[in-house]
KOLVEXMAR-678994 format. One record per residue (C-alpha): x, y, z; residue number from 0; residue in three letters. Coordinates in Angstrom, 3 decimals. Layout:
N
SITE:X:Y:Z:k:r
SITE:X:Y:Z:NUM:ALA
...
REM end
This chain:
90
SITE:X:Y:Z:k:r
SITE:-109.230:-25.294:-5.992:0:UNK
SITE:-106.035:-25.628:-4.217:1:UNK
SITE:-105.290:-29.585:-2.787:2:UNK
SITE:-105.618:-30.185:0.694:3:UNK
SITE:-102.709:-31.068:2.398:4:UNK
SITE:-102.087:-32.315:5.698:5:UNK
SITE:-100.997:-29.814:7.940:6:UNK
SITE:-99.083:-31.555:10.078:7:UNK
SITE:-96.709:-32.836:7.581:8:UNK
SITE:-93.867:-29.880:7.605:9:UNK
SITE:-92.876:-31.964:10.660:10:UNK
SITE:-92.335:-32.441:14.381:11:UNK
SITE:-92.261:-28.882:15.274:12:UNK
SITE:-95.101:-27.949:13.393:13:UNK
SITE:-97.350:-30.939:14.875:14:UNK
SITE:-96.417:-29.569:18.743:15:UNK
SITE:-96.777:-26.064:17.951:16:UNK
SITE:-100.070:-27.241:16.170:17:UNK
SITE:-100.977:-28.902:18.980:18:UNK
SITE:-100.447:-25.893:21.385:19:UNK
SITE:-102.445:-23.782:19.497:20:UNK
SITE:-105.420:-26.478:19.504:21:UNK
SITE:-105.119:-25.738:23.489:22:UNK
SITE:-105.824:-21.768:23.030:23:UNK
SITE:-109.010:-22.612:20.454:24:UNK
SITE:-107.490:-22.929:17.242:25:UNK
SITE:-109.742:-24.898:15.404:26:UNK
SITE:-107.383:-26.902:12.505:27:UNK
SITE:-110.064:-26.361:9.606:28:UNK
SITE:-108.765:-27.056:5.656:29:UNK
SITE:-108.983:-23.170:5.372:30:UNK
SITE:-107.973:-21.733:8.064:31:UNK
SITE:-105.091:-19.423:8.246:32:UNK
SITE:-101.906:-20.681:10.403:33:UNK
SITE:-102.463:-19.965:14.221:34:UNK
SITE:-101.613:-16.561:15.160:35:UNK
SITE:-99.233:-15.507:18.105:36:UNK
SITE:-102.641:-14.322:20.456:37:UNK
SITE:-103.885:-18.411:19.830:38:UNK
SITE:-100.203:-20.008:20.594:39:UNK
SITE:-99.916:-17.777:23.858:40:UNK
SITE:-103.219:-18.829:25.124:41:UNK
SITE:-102.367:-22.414:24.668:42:UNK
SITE:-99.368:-22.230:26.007:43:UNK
SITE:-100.718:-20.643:29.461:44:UNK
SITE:-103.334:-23.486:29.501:45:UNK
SITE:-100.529:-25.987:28.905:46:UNK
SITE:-98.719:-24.055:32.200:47:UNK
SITE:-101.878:-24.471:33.505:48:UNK
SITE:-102.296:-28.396:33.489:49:UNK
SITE:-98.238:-28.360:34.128:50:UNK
SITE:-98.776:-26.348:37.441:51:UNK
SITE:-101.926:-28.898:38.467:52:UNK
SITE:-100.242:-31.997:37.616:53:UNK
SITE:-97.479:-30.888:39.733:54:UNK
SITE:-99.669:-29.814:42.717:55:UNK
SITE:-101.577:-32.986:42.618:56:UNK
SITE:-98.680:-34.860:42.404:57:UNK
SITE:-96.911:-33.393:45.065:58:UNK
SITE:-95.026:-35.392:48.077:59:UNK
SITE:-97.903:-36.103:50.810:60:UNK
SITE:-97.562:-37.039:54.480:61:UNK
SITE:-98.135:-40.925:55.117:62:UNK
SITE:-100.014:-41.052:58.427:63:UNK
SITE:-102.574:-37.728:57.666:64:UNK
SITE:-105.758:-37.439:56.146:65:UNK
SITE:-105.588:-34.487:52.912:66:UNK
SITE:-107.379:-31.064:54.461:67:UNK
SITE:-110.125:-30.226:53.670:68:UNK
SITE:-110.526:-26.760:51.710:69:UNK
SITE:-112.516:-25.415:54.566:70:UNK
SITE:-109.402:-26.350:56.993:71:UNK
SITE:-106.480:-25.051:54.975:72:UNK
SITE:-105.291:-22.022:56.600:73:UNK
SITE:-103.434:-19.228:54.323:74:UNK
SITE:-100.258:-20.472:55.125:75:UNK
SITE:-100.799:-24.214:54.250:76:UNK
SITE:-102.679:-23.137:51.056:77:UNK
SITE:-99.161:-21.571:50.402:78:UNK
SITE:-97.417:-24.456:51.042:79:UNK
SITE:-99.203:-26.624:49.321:80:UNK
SITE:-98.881:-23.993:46.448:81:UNK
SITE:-95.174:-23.879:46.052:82:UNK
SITE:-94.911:-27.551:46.895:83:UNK
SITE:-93.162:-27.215:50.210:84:UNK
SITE:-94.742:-29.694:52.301:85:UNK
SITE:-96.695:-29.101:55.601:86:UNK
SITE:-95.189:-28.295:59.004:87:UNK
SITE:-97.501:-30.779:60.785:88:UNK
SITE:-95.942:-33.879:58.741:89:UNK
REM end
């Protein structure tokens, strides 16, 4: 039987890229096989993913409004709020 070894231990790269592929399902088992390209680009679009929310939810607000509802938001507001350009009503 082969040792285990710590798979983290090549170094920083492989402990990000590790942790990427974590994000598109790879599991990290003692036998597993390294993660393969399909697992590394699915974690990477879920790390875009969270990147993308983080910056909507972080976005600049107006001081003196209420947020809309989703019921209220009108195509071009939801477009707005999208690309981060804020409101026309602030």
């Amino acid at each position: 039987m082969r040792p285990e070894r710590d798979r983290t231990s090549n170094g920083p790269l492989a402990t990000y890229l590790l942790q990427i592929a974590m994000l598109g399902g790879y599991l990290a088992r003692n036998h597993d096989p390294p993660p393969g390209n399909m697992v590394v680009w699915r974690g990477m679009t879920r790390l875009h993913d969270f990147a993308v929310g983080i910056s909507i939810g972080s976005s600049r607000r107006c001081a003196n409004r209420k947020p809309h509802r989703m019921g209220t938001v009108n195509s071009r507001n939801r477009v707005r709020l999208l690309i981060g350009m804020p409101s026309a009503k602030c």
